[in-house]
C-alpha positions in Angstrom: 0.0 0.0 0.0 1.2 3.5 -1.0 2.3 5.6 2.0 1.4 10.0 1.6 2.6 12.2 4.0 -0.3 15.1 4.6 2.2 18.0 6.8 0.8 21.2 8.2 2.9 24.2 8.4 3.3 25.2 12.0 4.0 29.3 12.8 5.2 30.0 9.2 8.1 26.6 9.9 8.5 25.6 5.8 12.0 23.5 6.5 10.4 21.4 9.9 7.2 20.7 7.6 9.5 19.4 4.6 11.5 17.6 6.7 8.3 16.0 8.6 7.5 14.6 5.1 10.3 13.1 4.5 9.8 11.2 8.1 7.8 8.4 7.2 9.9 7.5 4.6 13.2 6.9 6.9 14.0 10.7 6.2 15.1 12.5 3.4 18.8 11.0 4.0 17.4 7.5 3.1 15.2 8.9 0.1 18.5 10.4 -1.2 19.7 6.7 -0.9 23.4 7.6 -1.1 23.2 9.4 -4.8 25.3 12.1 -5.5 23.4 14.7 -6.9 19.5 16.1 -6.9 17.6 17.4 -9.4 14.4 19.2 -7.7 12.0 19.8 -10.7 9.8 23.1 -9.3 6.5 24.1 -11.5 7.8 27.6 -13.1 5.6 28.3 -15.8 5.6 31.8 -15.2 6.3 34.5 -12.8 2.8 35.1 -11.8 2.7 35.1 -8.4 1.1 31.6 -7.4 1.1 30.3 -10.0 4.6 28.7 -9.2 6.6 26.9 -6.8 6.9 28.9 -3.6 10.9 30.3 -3.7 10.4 29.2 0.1 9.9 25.6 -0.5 12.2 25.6 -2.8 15.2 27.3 -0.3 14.1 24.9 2.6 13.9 21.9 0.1 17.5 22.0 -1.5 19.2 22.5 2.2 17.7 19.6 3.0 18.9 17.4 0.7 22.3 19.1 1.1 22.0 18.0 4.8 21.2 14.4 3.8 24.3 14.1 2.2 23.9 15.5 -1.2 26.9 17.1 -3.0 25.3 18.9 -5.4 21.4 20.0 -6.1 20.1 21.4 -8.9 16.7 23.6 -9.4 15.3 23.0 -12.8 12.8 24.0 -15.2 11.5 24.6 -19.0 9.0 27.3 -18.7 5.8 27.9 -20.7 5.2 29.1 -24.1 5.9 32.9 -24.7 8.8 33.0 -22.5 11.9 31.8 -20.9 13.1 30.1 -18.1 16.0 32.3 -16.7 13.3 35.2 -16.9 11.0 33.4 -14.9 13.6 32.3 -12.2 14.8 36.0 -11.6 11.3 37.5 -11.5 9.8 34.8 -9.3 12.4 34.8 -6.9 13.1 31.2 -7.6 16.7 31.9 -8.8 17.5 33.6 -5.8 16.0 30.8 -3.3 18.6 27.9 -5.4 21.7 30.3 -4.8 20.9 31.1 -1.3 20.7 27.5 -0.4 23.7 27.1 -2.5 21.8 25.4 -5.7 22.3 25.7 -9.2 19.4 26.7 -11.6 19.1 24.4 -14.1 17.5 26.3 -17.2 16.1 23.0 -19.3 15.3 25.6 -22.3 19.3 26.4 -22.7 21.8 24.1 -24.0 22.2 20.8 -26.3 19.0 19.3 -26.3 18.3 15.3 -27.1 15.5 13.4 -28.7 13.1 10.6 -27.0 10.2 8.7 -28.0 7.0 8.9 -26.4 6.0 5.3 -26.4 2.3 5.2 -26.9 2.2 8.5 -29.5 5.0 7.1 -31.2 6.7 10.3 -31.6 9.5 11.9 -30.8 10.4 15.2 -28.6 13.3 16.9 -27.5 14.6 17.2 -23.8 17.6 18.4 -22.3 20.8 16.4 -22.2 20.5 16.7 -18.5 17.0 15.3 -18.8 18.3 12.4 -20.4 21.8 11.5 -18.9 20.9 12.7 -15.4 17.0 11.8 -14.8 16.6 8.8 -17.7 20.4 7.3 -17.8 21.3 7.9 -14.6 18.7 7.5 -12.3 19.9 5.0 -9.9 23.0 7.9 -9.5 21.1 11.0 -9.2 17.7 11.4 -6.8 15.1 13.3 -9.3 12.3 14.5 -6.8 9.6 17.2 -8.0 8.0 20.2 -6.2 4.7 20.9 -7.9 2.3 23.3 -6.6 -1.2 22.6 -5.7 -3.0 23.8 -8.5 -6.1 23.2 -10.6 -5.8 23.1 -14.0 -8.4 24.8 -17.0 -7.0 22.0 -19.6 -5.4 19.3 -17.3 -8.1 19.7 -14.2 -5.0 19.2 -12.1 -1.2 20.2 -12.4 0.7 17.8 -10.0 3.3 15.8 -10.1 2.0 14.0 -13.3 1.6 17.2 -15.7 5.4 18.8 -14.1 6.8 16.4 -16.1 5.6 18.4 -19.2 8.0 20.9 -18.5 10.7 18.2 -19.1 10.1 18.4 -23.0 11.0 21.3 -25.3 8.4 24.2 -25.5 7.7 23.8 -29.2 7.4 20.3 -28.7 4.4 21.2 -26.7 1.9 21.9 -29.1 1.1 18.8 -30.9 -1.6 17.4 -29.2 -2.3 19.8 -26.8 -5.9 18.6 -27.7 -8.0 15.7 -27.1 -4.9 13.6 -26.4 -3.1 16.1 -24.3 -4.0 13.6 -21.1 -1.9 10.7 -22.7 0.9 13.0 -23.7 0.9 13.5 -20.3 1.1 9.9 -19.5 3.5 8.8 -22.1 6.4 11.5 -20.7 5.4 9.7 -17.2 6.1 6.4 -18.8 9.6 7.6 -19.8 11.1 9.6 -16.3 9.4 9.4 -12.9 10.3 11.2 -10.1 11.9 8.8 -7.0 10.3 11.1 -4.8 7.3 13.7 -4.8 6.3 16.5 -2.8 3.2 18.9 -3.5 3.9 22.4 -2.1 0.6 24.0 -0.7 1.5 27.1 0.7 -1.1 28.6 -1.7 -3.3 26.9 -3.8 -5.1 27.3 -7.0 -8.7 27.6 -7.8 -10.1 28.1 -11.4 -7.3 27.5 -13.5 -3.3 27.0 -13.2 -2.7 30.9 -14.1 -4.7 33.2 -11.7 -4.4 36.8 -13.1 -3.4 39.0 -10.1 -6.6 40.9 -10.1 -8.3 38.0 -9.8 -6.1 36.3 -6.7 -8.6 37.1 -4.2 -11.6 34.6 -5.9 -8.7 32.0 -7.3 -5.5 31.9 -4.7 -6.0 30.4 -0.8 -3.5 30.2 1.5 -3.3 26.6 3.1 -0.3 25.7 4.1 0.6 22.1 3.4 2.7 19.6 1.8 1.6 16.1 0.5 4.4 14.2 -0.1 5.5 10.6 -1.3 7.8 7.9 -3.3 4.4 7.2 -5.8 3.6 10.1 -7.4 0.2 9.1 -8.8 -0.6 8.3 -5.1 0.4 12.2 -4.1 -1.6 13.0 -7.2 -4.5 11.6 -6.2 -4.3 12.9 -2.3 -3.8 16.4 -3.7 -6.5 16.3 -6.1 -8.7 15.0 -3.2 -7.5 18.3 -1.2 -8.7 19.9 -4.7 -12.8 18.4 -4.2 -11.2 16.4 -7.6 -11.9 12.9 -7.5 -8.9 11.6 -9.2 -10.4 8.9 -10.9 -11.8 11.8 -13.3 -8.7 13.1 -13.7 -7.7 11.3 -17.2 -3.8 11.6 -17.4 -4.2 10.3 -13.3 -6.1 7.2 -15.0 -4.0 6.4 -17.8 -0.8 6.5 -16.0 -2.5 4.3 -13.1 -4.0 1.6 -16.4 -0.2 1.5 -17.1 1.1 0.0 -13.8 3.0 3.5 -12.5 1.9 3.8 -9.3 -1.8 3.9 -7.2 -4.9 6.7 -7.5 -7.6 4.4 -5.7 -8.1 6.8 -2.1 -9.4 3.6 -0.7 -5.7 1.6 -1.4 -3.8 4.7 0.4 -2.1 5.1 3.6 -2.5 8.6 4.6 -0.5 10.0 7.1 -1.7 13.3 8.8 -5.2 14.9 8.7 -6.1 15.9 5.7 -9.3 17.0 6.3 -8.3 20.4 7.5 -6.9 21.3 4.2 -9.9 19.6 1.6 -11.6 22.2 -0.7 -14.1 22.1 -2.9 -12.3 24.0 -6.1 -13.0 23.5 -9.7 -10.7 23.7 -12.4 -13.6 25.9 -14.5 -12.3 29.7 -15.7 -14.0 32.3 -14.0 -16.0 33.9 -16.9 -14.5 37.5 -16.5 -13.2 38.8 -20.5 -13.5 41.7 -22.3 -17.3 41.9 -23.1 -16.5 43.5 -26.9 -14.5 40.5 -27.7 -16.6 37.9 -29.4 -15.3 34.1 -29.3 -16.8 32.1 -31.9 -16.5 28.2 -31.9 -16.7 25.7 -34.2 -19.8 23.1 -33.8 -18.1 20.2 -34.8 -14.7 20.3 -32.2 -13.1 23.0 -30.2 -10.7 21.5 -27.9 -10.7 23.3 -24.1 -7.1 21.2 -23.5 -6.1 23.4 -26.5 -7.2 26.0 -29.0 -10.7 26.7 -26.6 -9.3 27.6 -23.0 -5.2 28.2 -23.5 -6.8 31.4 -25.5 -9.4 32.5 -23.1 -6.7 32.4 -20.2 -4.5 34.6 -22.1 -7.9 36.8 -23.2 -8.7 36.6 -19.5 -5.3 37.7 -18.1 -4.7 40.7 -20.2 -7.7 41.7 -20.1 -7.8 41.7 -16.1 -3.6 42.8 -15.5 -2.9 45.2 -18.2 -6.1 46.6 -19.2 -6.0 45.3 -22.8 -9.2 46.5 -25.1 -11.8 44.4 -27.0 -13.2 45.2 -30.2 -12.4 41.9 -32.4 -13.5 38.5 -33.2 -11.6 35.0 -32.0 -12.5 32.1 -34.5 -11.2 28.6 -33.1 -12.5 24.7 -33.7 -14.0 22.6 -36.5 -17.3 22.9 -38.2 -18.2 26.3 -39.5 -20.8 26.7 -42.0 -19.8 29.7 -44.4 -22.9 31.6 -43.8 -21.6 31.9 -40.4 -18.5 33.2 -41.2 -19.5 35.6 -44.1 -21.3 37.4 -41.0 -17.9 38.1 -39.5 -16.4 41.5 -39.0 -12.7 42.2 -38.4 -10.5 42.3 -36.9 -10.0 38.2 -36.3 -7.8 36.2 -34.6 -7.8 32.8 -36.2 -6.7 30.2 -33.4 -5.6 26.8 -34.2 -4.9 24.0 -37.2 -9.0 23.1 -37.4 -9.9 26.8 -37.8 -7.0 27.4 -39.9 -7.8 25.0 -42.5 -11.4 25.8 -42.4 -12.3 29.3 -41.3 -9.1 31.5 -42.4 -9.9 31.0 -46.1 -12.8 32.4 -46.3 -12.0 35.2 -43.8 -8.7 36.4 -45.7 -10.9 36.3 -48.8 -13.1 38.6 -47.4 -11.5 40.9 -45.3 -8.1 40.9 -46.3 -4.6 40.2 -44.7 -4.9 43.6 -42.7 -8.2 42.1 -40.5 -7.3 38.7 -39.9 -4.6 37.4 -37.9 -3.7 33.9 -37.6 -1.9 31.5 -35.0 -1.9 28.0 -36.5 -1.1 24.8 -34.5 -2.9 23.4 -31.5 -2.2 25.8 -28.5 0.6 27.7 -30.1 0.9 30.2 -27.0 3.7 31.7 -28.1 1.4 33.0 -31.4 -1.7 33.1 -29.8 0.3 36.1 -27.4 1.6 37.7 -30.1 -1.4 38.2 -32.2 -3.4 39.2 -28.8 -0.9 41.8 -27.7 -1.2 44.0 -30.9 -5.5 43.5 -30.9 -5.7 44.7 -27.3 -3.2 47.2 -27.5 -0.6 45.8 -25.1 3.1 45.8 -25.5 4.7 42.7 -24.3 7.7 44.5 -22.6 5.0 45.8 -20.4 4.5 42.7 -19.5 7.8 41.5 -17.3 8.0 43.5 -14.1 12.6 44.7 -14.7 13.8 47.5 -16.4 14.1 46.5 -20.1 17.7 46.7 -19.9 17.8 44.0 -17.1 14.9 41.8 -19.6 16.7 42.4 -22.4 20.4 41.3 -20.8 18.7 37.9 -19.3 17.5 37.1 -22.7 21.0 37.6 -24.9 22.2 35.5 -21.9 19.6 32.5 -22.6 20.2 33.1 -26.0 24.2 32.9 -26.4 23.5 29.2 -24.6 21.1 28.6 -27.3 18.2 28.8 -26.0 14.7 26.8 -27.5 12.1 29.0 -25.9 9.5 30.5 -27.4 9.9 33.8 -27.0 7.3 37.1 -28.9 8.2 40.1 -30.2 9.2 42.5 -27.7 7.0 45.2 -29.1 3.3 44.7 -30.3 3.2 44.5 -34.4 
């Protein structure tokens, strides 16, 4: 039976709650196991706050490890789409946390990167070296334990220690099948690396979505403080996404990994250790329906995928419409299934969003209205586009955006660049 630690943080004590974790396991000197090195995996999509790992978890974490007999630890990421990872390490505090603890960020956009297979899709993606040597190679060398935080999740209903992993893989490696089949891409990179050890940070959690925009962090960010922690990360999955009000059994890339043998999600075949009831909510991955009410989203009857195309879009609509004041006054066309009629009866400017609408509905709108009204960001959940073609439409300039002085920005960026970086970066001025 699965053993997952449920810890409480006492009087603001993040290091005695980690450690307290780590307990029922023999203590985070036997978790380490003797290896050399660890590689702590944090969840830094972006510098929102909240919407990452807590910097704090992250300090307390690596001097830990360092006390359990580690030589070296490593803080790593590969952002989201539409920026870059040393960006979102200075901003968020999260480069700082490594170096004060005597870490090393670990930027997984920058350097050589390799190619795996996912073995269900059949495909393959590109991952850092250190992915591959350190995490796939040498894993009985080097202890690979992830920090997500407890978040929902508007496409994935969760983000755990399951969907971290998808910052493993290169960001333009991302958007095929971020659609229907985004759960069993999520799977598949399971199947390939699994962490030897798992904690969920839950100093803050999530509610309606993964990205919270800060006016909205009153309605969508609580402050809990807890860890869940464990050696089978579907079983921390499915204890967090219980604290969620998520039965984990819904949660599809939860099921699919479980159907392959990788660890337990049944509640019932637990061992929890520690109350959990104190910390159980009753959140829902659902956007809160707040966009700019001249912008009109049009779908297509036949598909319109909310793990892609459908809710990626309306998160970024949401969030500049709420932080940065962008305007309406334009038309988003996105899924399969449009009858022309329907689409003769549209006005620019548009914002063509995703493969199905761009075989379909971007003919007959260039034809139309011309190059000058229609905009178009092909693939499924290209965020990098999608942000770039928003931007412009709501009058926002993207260097707005990142809270340094552009110099500072612009210096971090020729840094990630000169070690070649692969993120996905938009214009720095709206075009």
């Amino acid at each position: 039976m699965p053993r997952v630690a449920v810890v409480p943080v006492r009087e603001g004590d993040v290091e005695g709650a980690l450690e307290e974790v780590f307990r029922p396991f023999g203590g985070a000197e036997a978790v380490l196991g003797g290896r050399r090195e660890a590689f702590i995996k944090v969840n830094a999509v972006d510098f929102k706050p909240f919407c990452h790992t807590d910097p704090r978890a992250v300090k307390a974490m690596a001097g830990i490890l360092y006390r359990a007999g580690a030589s070296r630890v490593y803080v790593m990421d590969n952002c989201t789409q539409g920026n870059f990872t040393r960006l979102v390490f200075r901003v968020s505090g999260l480069e700082r946390a490594a170096r004060e603890a005597g870490a090393v960020p670990l930027y997984l956009d920058e350097g050589r990167q390799v190619e795996v297979t996912l073995p269900t899709l059949g495909y393959k993606v590109h991952v850092s070296r250190w992915v591959k040597e350190r995490l796939m190679e040498g894993r009985d060398e080097n202890l690979y334990l992830s920090l997500p935080k407890l978040k929902t999740h508007s496409m994935a209903t969760v983000t755990l220690g399951v969907k971290n992993q998808f910052g493993l893989i290169m960001q333009a490696d991302r958007i095929r099948d971020h659609n229907w089949n985004l759960h069993r891409k999520f799977a598949d990179i399971f199947m390939l690396v699994r962490p030897h050890f798992t904690v969920i940070e839950g100093l803050h959690a999530l509610n309606h979505g993964h990205y919270s925009p800060e006016g909205l962090a009153g309605e969508c960010v609580e402050e809990l403080g807890v860890f869940v922690g464990g050696e089978d990360t579907l079983a921390v999955d499915a204890v967090g996404a219980d604290l969620l009000g998520i039965d984990p059994r819904e949660v599809e890339h939860l099921r699919l990994a479980a159907e392959e043998g990788l660890g337990c999600i049944d509640l019932e075949s637990i061992e929890v250790i520690g109350d959990r009831d104190p910390f159980r909510r009753r959140y829902t991955p659902e956007l809160l329906p707040v966009f700019p009410p001249d912008v009109r989203i049009l779908e297509g009857s036949e598909r319109c995928c909310r793990e892609g195309c459908n809710l990626n879009t309306r998160m970024l609509l949401q969030m500049l419409h709420v932080d940065f004041r962008g305007r309406g006054g334009f038309t988003i066309c996105m899924g399969k299934g449009w009858e022309e009629r329907e689409l003769e009866a549209v006005e620019g400017p548009v914002l063509v969003v995703g493969d199905c609408a761009a075989e379909e509905a971007y003919p007959v709108l260039l034809r139309r209205l011309g190059r000058g009204k229609v905009r178009l960001s092909p693939g499924c959940n290209d965020l990098r586009s999608v942000l770039a073609n928003l931007a412009p439409l709501m009058g926002i300039n993207p260097i707005r955006m990142v809270p340094l002085p552009v110099w500072e920005s612009t210096w971090l960026l020729a840094r990630a660049m000169l070690r070649r970086t692969t993120a996905r970066v938009p214009p720095l001025w709206a075009r």
